[in-house]
C-alpha positions as CSV (number, residue, x, y, z in Angstrom):
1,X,11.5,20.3,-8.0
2,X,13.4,21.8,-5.4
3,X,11.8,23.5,-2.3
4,X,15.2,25.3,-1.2
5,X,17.8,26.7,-3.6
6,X,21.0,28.4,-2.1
7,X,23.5,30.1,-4.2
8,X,26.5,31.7,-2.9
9,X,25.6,32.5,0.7
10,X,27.4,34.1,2.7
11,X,27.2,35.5,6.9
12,X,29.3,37.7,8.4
13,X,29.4,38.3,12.2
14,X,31.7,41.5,12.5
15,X,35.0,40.2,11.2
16,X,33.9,36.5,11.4
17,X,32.7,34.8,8.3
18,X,30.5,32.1,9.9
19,X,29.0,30.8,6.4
20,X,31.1,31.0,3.6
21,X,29.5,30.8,-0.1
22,X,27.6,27.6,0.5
23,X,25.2,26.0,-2.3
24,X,22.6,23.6,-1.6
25,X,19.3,22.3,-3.0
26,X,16.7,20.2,-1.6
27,X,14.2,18.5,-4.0
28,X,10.6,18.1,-2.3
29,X,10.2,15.1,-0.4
30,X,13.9,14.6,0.3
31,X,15.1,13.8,3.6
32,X,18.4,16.3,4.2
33,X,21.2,15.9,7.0
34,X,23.3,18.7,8.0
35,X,26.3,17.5,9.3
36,X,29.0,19.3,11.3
37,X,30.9,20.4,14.7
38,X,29.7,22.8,16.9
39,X,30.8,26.4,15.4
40,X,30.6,24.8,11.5
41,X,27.5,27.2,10.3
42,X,24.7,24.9,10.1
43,X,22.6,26.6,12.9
44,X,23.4,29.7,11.5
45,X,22.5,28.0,7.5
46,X,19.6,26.8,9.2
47,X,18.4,29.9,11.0
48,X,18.5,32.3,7.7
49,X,16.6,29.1,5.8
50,X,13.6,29.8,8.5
51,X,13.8,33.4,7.9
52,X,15.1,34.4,11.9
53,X,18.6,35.4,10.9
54,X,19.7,38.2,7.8
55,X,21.9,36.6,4.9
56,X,25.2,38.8,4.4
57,X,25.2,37.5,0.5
58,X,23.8,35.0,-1.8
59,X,20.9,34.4,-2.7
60,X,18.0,32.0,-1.0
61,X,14.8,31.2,-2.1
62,X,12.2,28.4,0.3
63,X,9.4,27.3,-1.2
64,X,9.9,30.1,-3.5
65,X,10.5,32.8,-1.0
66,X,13.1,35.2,0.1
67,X,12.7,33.8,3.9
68,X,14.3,37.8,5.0
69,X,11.8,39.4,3.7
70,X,8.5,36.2,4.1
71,X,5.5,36.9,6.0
72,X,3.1,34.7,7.4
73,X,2.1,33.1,4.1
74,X,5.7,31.2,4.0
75,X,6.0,30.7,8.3
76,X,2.0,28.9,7.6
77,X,3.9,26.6,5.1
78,X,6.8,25.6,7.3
79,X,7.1,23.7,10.6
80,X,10.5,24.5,13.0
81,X,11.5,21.8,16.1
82,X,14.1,23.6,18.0
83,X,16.4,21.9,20.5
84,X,14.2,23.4,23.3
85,X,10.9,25.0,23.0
86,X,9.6,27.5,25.2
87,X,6.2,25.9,26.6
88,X,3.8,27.0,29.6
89,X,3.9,24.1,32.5
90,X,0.8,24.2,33.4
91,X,-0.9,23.7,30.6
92,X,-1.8,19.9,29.5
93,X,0.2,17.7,26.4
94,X,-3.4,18.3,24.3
95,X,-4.0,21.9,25.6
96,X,-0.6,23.0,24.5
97,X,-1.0,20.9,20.7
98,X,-4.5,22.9,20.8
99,X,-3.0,26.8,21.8
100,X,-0.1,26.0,19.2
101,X,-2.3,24.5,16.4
102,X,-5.1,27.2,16.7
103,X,-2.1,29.5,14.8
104,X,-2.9,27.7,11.3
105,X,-5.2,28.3,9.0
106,X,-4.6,24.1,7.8
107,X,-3.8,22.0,11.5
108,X,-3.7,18.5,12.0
109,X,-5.9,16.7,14.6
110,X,-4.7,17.1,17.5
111,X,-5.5,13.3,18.9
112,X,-3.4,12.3,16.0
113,X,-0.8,14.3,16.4
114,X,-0.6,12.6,20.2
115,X,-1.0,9.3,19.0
116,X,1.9,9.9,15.9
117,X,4.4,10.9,18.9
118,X,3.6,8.2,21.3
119,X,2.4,10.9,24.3
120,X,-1.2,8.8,24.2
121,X,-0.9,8.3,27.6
122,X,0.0,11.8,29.1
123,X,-3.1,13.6,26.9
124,X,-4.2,15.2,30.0
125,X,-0.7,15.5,31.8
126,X,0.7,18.7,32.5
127,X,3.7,19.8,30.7
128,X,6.0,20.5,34.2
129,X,5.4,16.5,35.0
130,X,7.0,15.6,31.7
131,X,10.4,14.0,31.0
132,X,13.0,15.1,28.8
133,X,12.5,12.6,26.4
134,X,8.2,13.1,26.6
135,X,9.0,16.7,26.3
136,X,11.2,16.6,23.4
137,X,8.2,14.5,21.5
138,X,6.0,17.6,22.5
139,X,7.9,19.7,20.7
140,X,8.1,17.5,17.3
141,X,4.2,17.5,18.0
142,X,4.5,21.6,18.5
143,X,6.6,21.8,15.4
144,X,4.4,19.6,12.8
145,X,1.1,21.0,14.3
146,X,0.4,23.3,11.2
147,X,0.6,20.3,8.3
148,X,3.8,21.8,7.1
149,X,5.4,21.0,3.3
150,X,8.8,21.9,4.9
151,X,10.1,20.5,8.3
152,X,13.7,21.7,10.3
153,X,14.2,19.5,13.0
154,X,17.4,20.5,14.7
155,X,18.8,17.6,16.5
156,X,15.2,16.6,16.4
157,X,15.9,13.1,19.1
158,X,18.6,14.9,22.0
159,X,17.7,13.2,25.1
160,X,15.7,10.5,23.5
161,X,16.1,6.4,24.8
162,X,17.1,4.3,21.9
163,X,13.5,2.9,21.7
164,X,12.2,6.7,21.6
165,X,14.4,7.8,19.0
166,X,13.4,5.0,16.9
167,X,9.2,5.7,17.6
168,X,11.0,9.6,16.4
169,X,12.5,8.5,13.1
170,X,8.9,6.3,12.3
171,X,7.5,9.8,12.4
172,X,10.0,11.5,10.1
173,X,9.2,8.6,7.6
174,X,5.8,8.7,8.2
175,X,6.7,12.8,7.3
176,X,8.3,12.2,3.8
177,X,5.4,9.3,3.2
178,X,3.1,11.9,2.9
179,X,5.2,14.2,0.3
180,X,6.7,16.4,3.2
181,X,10.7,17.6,2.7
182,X,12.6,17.2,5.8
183,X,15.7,19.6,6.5
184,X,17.6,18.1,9.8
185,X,20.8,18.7,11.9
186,X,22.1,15.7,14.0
187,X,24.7,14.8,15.7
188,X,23.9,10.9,15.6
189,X,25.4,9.4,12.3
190,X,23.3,6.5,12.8
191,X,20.4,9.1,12.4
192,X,21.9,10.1,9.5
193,X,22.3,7.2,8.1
194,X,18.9,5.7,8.9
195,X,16.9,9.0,7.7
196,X,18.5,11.0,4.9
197,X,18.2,11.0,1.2
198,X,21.4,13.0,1.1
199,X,24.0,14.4,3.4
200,X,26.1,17.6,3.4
201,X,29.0,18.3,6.1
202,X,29.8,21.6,7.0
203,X,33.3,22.5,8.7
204,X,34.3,26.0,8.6
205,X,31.3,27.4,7.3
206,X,32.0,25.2,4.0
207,X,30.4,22.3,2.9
208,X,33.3,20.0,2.3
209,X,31.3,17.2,1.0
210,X,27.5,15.8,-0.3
211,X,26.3,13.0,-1.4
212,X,24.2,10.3,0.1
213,X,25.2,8.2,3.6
214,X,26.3,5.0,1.5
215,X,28.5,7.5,-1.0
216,X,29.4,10.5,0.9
217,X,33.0,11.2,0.9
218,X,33.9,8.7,-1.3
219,X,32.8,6.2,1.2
220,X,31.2,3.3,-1.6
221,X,35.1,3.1,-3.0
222,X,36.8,3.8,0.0
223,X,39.1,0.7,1.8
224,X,37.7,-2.8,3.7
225,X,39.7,-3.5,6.8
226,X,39.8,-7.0,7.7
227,X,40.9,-7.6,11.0
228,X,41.8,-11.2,13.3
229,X,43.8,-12.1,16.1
230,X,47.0,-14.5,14.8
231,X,49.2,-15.6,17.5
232,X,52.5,-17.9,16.9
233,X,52.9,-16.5,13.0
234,X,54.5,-14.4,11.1
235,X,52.5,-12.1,8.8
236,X,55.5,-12.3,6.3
237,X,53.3,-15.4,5.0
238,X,50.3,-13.8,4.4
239,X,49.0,-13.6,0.9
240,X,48.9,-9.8,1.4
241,X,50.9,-6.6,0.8
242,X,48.7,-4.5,3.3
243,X,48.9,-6.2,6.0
244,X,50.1,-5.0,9.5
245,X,50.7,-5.6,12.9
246,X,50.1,-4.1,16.1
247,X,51.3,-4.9,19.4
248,X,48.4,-7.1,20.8
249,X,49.0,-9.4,18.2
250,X,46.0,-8.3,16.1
251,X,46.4,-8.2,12.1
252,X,45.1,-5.2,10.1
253,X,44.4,-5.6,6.0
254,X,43.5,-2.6,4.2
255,X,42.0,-4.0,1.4
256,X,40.3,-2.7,-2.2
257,X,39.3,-6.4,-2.7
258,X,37.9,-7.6,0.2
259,X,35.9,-10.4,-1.1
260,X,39.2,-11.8,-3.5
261,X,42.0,-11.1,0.0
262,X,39.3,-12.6,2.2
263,X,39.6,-15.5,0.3
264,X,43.1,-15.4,0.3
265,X,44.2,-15.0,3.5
266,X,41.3,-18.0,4.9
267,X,42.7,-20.1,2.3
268,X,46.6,-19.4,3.5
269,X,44.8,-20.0,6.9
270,X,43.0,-23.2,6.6
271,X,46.5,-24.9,4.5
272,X,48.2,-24.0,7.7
273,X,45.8,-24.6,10.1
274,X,45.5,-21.2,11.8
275,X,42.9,-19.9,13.2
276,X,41.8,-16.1,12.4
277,X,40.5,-15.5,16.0
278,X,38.0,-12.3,15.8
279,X,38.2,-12.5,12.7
280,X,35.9,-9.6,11.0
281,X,35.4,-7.5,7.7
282,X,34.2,-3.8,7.8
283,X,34.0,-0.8,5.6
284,X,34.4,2.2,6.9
285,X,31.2,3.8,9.0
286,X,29.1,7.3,7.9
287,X,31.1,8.6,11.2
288,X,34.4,7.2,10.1
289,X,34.4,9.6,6.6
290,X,32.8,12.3,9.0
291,X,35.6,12.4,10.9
292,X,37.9,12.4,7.9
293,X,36.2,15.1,6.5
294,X,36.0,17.4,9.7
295,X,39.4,16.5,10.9
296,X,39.7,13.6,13.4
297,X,39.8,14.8,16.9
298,X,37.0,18.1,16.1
299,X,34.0,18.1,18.6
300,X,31.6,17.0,16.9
């Protein structure tokens, strides 16, 4: 069943078309990944999804609502973790999850809620003495307060150490665990990769491709490189069409069969005695195809 249906949209700013007849769907439960450079549309995909921001065209329905025209029934149903939330300093980590969570009519406990994002130990700090990164956690607490069916969690781990962006991601799993549909904007493709049922990039207010990480883009067909050092031969030798050379002496082969031309080439190898210095085999990353897909060099 899907929780969010867009058909068509479309936003204008003056003469700027910032979204430009996008589709998407979201089943319930699905972890989603926005993708895309700074300018693409997501915020602005993102904004009208929440209801804050007016639709030009198209039609959108969230949880079966028009999010324009909502009212407090949907905004009970959803939870929203901006990239900064606006949060009084002198109140304490549990005073603020209380003020927030006294909102809903359905709240989870708020010593959970401190536990689930690992602020145990600053319950009674105040909010001013925080770090970024104990801040940001804050704010996932702020935004899941209410027991929402529907999270967006823009860029929901900015300014996070890689062990608290890990203890982050435990919660979004622990999120879907529990039936919850997660709508999220990143700019880590590891984050991506790690979390999302499915991906959609955005460039140009156009989604240019969906699918999930392992097959977006083509990526589960797309070309092996196999890569070693070789000093003192010629690659004219090699049992290989697609090989090539650089400078430094290191070999590139593009390969469709990497498990047949691996064979091949440490079999011409080993007959030789050559050794494949480096040697290594990989397929092309989630932020290899992004790139592709965005146009290599964009600011991601």
């Amino acid at each position: 069943m899907a929780v969010i249906e867009v058909q068509g949209l479309v936003k204008h700013y003056g003469e700027v078309e910032a979204v430009c007849g996008v589709d998407l769907s979201i089943d319930a439960g699905e972890v989603f990944a926005l993708l895309g450079p700074n300018g693409a549309g997501k915020s602005t995909i993102v904004e009208i999804l929440e209801g804050h921001r007016a639709k030009t065209s198209g039609s959108v329905s969230v949880l079966g609502y028009d999010p324009a025209k909502a009212g407090r029934s949907y905004r009970e149903r959803i939870g929203i973790v901006l990239q900064e939330t606006a949060v009084e300093e002198q109140l304490t980590v549990k005073e603020a999850i209380d003020v927030y969570g006294s909102m809903y009519p359905k709240r989870r406990k708020t010593g959970e809620l401190i536990e689930l994002v690992g602020l145990g130990e600053k319950t009674d700090s105040r909010i001013k003495a925080l770090s970024g990164g104990q801040r940001r956690r804050l704010e996932l607490a702020l935004g899941i307060v209410g027991d929402p069916e529907l999270v967006f969690l823009d860029e929901p781990t900015t300014g996070f150490d890689p062990s608290a962006r890990r203890q982050a991601w435990s919660i979004v799993e622990n999120l879907t665990s529990l039936g919850k549909t997660v709508l999220l904007t990143a700019h880590y493709m590891d984050e991506a990769q790690y979390l999302a049922d499915r991906v959609a990039v955005i460039a140009k207010g156009q989604i240019v491709a969906e699918g999930t990480p392992d097959t977006l883009g083509g990526r589960e067909t797309a070309s092996t490189l196999i890569t070693f050092q070789m000093s003192g031969h010629s690659i004219e030798g090699l049992p290989s069409n697609e090989a090539t050379l650089s400078e430094n002496g290191r070999v590139t082969v593009r390969s469709m069969d990497p498990t047949g031309d691996l064979h091949r080439i440490t079999g011409w190898a080993i007959e030789r005695g050559v050794e494949l210095a480096g040697l290594s085999v990989t397929r092309p990353s989630l932020e290899d195809i992004y790139l592709e897909l965005i146009g290599e060099g964009t600011d991601a």
